[in-house]
C-alpha positions as CSV (number, residue, x, y, z in Angstrom):
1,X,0.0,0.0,0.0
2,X,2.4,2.3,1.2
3,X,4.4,1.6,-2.5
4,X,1.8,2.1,-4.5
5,X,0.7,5.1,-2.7
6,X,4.6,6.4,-3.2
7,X,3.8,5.5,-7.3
8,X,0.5,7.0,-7.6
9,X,2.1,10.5,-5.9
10,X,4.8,11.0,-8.5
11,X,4.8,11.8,-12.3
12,X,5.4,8.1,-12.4
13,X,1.5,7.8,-12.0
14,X,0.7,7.8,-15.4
15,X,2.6,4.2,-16.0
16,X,2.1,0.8,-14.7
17,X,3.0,0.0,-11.1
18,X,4.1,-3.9,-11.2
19,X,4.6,-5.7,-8.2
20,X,7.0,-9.0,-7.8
21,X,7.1,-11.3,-4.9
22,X,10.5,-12.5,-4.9
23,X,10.1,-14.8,-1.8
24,X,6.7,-16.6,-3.9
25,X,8.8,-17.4,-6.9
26,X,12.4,-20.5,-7.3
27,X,15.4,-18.8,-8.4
28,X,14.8,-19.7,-12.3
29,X,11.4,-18.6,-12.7
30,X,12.4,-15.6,-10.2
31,X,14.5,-14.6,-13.2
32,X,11.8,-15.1,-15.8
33,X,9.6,-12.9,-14.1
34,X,12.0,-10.1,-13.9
35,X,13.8,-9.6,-17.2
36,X,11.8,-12.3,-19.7
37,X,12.9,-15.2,-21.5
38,X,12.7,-15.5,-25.5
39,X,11.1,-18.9,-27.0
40,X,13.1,-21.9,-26.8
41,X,15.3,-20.4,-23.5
42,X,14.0,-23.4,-21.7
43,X,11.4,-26.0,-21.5
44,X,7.5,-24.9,-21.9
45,X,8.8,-21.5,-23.2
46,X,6.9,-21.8,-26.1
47,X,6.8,-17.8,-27.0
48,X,8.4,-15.1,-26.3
49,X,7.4,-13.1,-22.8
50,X,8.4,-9.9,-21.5
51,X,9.1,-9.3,-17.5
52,X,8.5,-7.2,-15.0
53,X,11.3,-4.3,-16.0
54,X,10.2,-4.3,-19.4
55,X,5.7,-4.2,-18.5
56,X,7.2,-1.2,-15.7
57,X,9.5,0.8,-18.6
58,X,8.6,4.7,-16.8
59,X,6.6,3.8,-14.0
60,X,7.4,2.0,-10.7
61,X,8.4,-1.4,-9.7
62,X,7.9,-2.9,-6.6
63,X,9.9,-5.8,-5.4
64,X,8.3,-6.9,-2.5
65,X,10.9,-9.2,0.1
66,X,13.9,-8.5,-2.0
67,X,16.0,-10.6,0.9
68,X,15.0,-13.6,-0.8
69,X,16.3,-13.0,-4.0
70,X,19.3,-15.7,-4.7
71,X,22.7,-14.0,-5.0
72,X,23.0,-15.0,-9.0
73,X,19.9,-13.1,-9.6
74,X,21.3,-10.3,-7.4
75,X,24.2,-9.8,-10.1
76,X,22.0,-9.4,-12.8
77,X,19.6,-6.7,-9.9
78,X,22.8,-4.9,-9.9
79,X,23.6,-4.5,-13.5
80,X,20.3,-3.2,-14.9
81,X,20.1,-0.9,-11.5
82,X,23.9,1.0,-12.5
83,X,23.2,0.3,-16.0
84,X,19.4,0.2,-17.3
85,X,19.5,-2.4,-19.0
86,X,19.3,-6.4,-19.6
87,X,18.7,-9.0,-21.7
88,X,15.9,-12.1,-21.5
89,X,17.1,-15.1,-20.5
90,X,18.4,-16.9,-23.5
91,X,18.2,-13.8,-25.2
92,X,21.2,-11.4,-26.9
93,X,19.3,-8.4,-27.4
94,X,20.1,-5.9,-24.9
95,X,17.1,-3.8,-23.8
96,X,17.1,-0.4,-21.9
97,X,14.3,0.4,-19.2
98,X,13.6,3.4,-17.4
99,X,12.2,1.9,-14.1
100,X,11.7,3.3,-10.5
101,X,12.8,0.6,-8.1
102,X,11.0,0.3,-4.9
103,X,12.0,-2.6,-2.6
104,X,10.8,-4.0,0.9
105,X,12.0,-6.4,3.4
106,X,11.6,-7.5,6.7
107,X,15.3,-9.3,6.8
108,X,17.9,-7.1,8.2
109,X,20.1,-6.5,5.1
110,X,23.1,-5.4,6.9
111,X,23.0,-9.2,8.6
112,X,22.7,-10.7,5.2
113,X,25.2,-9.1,3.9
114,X,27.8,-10.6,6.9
115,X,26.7,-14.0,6.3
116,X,27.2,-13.6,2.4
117,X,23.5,-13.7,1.6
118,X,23.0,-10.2,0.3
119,X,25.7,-8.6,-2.1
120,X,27.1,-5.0,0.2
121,X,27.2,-3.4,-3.2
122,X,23.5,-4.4,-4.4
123,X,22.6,-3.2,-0.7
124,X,23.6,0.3,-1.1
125,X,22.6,0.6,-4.8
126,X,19.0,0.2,-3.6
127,X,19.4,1.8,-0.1
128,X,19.4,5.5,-1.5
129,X,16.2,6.6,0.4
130,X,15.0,4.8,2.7
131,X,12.6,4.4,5.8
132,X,10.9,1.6,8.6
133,X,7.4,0.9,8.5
134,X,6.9,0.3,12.1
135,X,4.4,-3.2,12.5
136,X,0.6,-2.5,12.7
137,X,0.7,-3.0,16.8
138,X,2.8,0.4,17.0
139,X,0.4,2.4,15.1
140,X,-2.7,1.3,16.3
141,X,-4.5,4.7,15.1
142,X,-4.2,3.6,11.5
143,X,-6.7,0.3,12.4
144,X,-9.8,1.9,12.0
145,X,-9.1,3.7,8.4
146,X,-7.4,0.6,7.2
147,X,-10.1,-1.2,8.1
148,X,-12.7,0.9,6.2
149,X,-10.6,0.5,3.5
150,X,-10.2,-4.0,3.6
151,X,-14.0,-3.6,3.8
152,X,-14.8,-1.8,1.0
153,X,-12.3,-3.7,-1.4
154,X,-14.1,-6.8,0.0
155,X,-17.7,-5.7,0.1
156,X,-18.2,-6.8,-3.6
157,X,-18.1,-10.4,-1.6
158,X,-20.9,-9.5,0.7
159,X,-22.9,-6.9,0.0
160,X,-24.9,-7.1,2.6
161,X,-22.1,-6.0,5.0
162,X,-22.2,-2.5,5.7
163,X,-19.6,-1.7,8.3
164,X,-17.8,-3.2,11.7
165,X,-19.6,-2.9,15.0
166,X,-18.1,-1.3,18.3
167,X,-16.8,-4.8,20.0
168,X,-15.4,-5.8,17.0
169,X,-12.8,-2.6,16.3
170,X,-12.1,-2.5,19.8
171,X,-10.8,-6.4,19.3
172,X,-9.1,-5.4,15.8
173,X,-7.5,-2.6,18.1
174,X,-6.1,-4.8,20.9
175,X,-5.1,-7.4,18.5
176,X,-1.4,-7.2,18.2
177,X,-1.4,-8.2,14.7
178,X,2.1,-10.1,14.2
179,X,1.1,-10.6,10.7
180,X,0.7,-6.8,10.6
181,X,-1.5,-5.0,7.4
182,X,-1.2,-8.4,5.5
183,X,-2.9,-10.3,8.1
184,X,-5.6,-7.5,8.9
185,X,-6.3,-7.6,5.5
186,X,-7.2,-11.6,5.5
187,X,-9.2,-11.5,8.9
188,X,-11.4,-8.7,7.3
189,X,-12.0,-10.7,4.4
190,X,-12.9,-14.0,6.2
191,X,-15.2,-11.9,8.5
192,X,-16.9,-10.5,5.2
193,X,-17.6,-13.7,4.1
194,X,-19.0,-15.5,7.3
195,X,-20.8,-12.4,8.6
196,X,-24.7,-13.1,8.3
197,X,-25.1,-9.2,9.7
198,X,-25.3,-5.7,8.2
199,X,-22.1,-5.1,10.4
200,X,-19.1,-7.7,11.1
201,X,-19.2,-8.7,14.7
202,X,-16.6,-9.6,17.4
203,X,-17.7,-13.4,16.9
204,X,-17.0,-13.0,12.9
205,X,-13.2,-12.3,13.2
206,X,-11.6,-15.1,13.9
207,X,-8.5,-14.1,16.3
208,X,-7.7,-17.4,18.3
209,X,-5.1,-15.5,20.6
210,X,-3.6,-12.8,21.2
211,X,0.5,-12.6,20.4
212,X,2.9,-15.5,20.1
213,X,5.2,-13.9,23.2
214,X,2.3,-14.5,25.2
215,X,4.6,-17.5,26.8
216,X,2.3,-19.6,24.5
217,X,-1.0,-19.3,26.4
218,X,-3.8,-19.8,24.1
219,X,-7.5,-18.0,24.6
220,X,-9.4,-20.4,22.9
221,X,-13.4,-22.1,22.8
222,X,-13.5,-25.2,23.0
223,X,-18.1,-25.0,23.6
224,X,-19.3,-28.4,22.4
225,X,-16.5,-29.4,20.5
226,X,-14.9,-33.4,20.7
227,X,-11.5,-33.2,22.2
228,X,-10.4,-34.1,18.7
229,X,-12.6,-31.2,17.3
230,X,-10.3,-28.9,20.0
231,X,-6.6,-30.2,19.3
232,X,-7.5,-29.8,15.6
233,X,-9.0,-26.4,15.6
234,X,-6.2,-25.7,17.9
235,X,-3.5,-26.7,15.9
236,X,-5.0,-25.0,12.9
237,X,-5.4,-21.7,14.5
238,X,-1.3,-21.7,16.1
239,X,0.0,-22.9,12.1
240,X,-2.1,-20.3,10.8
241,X,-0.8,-17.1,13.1
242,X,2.9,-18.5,13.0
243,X,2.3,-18.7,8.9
244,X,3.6,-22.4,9.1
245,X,6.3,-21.6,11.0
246,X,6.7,-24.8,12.3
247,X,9.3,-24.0,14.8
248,X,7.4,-21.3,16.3
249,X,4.1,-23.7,16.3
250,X,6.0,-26.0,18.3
251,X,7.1,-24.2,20.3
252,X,4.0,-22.3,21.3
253,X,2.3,-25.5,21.4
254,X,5.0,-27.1,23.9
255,X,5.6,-29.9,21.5
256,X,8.4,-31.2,19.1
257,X,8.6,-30.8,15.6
258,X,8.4,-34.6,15.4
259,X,5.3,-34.4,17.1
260,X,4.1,-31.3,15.3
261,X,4.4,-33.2,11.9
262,X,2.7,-36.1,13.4
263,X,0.0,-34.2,14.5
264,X,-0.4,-32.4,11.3
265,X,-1.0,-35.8,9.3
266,X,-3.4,-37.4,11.7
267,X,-5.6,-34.5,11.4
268,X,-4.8,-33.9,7.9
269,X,-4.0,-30.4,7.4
270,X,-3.0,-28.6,4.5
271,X,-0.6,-25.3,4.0
């Protein structure tokens, strides 16, 4: 949000803002994405496909976790970020671009670069200005606008929903959100699709508990549920806050990994 917001306030605006997920995407098809391959470069690429720098050419590209990116695609990061330009894999054509590069990440960069994982010089090629986004819990005041804003994006789901009752914005406000904006974003749009009011309700949101440093006591229901109804529910509502973290979930859970995975097969759960 706060990328695109930087795009749409610059003369930039009048050009396409093109997000990447570098984290979402293997190192091969990472490349793909970015700079393009030309027919034959490899198998299934059956035409010819232009990437992200080319679709961006005078507007704004946004790679999104640019920690992940593998350090051979970082050389060629580096070369069209001095230079401005690049050719497709499998290609020889070099091609100039006039892109904006805006990058996020919640690594530490400085880190990565002392364990070898992030090249120093790709570091300070991209680190000309720069600022923290401080998490969701430390700016609690935004909750209420950003949550105006997840419901009218998802009202085309339920149009019935009109807006979020008292109870329920006080619980989005306590909620210390370790999944920050992203995981506001997903609560709202579960509660618009189970709500059966005008208004999404407290009971519609779906927080299990409240913070994973809350020495891994859980406020949970258990109401009529079977006890394998509970450890299930449980065990999907701890993988789902920790993102699959299994380590975390684990841990929170007071259990091994060994266990964890065991668990995760009998009841049959799925990332």
């Amino acid at each position: 949000m706060v990328a695109r917001a930087i795009h749409q306030g610059s003369p930039r605006k009048r050009n396409l803002f093109v997000t990447v997920n570098c984290a979402a995407l293997a190192e091969g098809v990472l490349e793909s994405e970015l700079f393009g391959h030309e027919r034959g470069a490899f198998t299934d690429a059956y035409i010819q496909k232009r990437g992200r720098f080319e679709l961006a050419d005078e507007g704004t590209l946004f790679l999104d976790e640019i920690g992940d990116i593998p350090l051979s695609t970082q050389v060629r990061l580096l070369r069209i970020l001095q230079e401005g330009e690049f050719e497709r894999v499998g290609g020889e054509e070099t091609i100039k671009v006039d892109v904006r590069i805006i990058a996020a990440t919640n690594q530490n960069l400085l880190q990565a670069i002392k364990e070898k994982r992030f090249r120093e010089d790709l570091f300070y090629r991209l680190n000309v200005v720069s600022f923290d986004l401080p998490p969701l819990r430390e700016r609690k005041e935004d909750i209420p606008l950003l949550a105006q804003y997840i419901l009218k994006k998802y009202r085309t789901v339920n149009r019935h929903v009109e807006g979020i009752g008292k109870e329920a914005l006080g619980r989005l406000i306590s909620y210390p959100w370790p999944g920050n904006v992203r995981e506001l974003e997903n609560t709202l749009e579960r509660a618009v699709i189970l709500a059966k009011g005008p208004s999404i309700e407290e009971e519609d949101l779906s927080l299990p508990f409240r913070s994973l440093s809350s020495l891994g006591k859980v406020s949970f229901s258990v109401g009529s549920k079977t006890l394998r109804e509970v450890e299930r529910s449980l065990l999907a509502a701890v993988l789902e806050e920790t993102h699959w973290n299994l380590s975390k979930a684990a841990q929170i859970l007071e259990i091994s990994r060994t266990t964890l995975y065991s668990k995760i097969s009998k009841h049959k759960l799925a990332k």
